[in-house]
C-alpha positions in Angstrom: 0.0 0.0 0.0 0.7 3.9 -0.4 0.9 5.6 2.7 2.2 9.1 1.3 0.2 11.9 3.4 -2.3 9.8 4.5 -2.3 11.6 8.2 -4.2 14.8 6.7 -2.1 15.3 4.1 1.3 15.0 5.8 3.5 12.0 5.4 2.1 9.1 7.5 2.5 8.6 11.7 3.4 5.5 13.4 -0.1 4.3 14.6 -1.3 4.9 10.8 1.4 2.8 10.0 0.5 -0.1 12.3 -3.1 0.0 11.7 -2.2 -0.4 7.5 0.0 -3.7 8.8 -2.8 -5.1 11.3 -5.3 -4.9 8.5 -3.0 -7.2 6.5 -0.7 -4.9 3.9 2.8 -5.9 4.3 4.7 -2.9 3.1 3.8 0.8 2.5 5.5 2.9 0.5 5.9 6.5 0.9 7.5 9.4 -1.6 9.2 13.0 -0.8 6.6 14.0 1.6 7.9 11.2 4.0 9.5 13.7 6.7 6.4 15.8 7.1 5.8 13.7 10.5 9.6 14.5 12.1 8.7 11.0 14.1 8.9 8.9 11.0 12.5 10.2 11.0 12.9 7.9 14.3 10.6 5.1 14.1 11.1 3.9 10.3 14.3 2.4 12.0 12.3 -0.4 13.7 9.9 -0.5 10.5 11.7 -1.8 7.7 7.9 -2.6 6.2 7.9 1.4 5.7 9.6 2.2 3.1 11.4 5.6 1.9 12.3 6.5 -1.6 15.4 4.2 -2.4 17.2 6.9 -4.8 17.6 9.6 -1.1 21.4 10.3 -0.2 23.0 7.7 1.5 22.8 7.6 5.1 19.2 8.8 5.0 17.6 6.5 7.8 15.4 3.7 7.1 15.7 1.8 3.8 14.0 2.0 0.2 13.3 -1.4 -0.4 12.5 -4.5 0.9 12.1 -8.6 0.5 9.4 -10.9 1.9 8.3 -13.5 1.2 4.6 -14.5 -0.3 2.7 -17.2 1.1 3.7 -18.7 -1.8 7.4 -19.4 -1.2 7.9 -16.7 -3.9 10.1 -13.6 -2.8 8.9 -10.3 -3.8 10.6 -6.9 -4.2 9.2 -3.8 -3.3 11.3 -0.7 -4.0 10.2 3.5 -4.3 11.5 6.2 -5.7 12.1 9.5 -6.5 13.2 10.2 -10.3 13.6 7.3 -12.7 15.4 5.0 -11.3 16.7 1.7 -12.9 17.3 -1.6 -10.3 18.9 -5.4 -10.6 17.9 -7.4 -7.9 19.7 -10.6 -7.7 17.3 -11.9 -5.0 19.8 -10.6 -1.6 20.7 -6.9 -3.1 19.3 -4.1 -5.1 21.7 -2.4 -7.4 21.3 0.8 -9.8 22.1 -0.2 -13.2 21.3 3.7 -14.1 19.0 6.5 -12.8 18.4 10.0 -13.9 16.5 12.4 -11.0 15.2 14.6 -14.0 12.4 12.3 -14.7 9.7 11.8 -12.6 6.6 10.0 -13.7 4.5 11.0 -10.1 1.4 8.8 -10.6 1.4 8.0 -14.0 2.8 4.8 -15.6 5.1 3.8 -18.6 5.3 1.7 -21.5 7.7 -0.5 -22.5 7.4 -1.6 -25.8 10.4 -3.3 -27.9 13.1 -1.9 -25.4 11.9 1.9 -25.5 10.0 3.1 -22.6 7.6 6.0 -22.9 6.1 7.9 -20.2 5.1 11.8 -18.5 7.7 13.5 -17.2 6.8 16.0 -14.6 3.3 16.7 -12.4 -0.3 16.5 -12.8 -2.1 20.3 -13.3 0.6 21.9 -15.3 1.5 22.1 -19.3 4.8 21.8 -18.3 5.5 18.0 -17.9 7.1 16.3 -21.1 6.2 13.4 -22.7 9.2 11.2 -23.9 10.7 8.2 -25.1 14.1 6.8 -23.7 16.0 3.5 -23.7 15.1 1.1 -20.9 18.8 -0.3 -20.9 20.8 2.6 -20.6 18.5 5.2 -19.5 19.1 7.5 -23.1 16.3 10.0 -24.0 15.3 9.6 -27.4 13.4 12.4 -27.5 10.7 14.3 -25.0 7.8 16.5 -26.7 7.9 19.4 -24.5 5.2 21.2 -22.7 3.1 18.2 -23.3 0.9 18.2 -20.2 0.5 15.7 -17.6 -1.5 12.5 -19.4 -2.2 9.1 -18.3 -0.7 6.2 -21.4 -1.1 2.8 -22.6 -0.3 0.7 -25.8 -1.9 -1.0 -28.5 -0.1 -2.6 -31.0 2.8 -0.4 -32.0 0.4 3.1 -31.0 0.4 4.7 -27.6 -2.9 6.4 -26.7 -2.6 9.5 -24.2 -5.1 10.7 -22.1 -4.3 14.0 -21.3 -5.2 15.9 -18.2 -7.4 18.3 -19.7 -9.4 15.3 -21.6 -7.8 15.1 -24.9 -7.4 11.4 -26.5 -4.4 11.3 -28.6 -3.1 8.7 -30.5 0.8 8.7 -31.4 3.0 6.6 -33.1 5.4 3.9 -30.8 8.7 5.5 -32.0 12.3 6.1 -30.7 12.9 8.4 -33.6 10.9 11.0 -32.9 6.6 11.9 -31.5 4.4 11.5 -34.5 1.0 12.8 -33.4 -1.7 10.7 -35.8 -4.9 12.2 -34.2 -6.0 13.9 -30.7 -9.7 15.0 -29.8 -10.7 16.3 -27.2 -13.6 13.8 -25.4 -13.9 14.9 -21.6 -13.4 17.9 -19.1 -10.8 17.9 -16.6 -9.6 16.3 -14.7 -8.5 12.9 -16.3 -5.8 11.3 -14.5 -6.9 7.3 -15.1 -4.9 5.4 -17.8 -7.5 4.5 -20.7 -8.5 1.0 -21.1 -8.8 -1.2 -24.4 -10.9 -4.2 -25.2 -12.3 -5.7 -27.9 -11.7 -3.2 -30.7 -13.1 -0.2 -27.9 -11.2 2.5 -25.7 -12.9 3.4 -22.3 -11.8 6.6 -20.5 -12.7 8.6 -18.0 -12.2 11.6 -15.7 -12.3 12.5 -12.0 -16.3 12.4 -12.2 -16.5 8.9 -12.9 
């Protein structure tokens, strides 16, 4: 589970803590609003199911990932970060293959699609953020379509389709060379911050009224 500012809006307290564990999640994650509560900066010691972004300096207390174990034998990674950050886990140790602090996706997702990895770079109610395409070895940008606007993105076939915040439906090209727009129309009011869904030859979307 999440727990970013869920005590009022400002990172998350011990007892909230304990009562997201005693109802059965086994690790909460958190993000840059962590320190709000100057307690968590004591007792994520004795918690390592809390968990602070991974990619903070070194020597930042608690940890930002951690292994258990699933009820079916299986061990399962849970890491967090700030950025875009890429990890090897060899099963004992997480290691950075590459990471660059400039991106950062907030609560939108990626795509990976034939070893390019699109996604939004930057926050939700602003033109600003940039959409982009990089390499998901090395961390390269391709390219990144400035002043994009935040948007919400999935894949189908080799064609990405966008929702952006402000309601527009745009379809683009899957391409490391460069964006290639093919169509955009604009379907709903803000605020759209879902990722659209396809099935059976039809695209579903929505904004924050449902």
């Amino acid at each position: 589970a999440n727990g970013e500012n869920s005590a009022s809006g400002f990172g998350i307290t011990e007892k909230i803590l304990h009562s997201l564990i005693d109802s059965g999640v086994d690790v909460v994650t958190t993000g840059n609003h962590i320190w709000d509560q100057k307690e968590t900066l004591v007792y994520i010691e004795r918690n390592n199911c809390l968990l602070r972004p991974a990619n903070f300096p070194n020597g930042t207390p608690g940890k930002g990932f951690f292994v258990f174990n699933a009820k079916n034998g299986e061990k399962i990674l849970i890491s967090t970060n700030v950025g875009t950050e890429m990890l090897h886990f060899d099963g004992d140790s997480l290691e950075v293959d590459w990471n660059d602090r400039g991106i950062q996706n907030y609560t939108s997702g990626q795509v990976l699609l034939d070893g390019v990895l699109y996604g939004v770079d930057g926050g939700y109610k602003t033109m600003k953020s940039n959409l982009y395409a990089m390499d998901f070895e090395t961390g390269e940008v391709y390219w990144s379509e400035p002043n994009f606007g935040y948007a919400s993105l999935i894949a189908v076939s080799d064609t990405l389709l966008i929702l952006t915040e402000q309601g527009d439906l745009v379809a683009a090209k899957a391409s490391k060379e460069r964006y290639q727009e093919i169509s955009r129309r604009l379907l709903l009011e803000a605020l759209c911050w879902t990722d659209p869904t396809y099935s059976n030859g039809q695209i579903f979307i929505r904004n924050d009224n449902g």
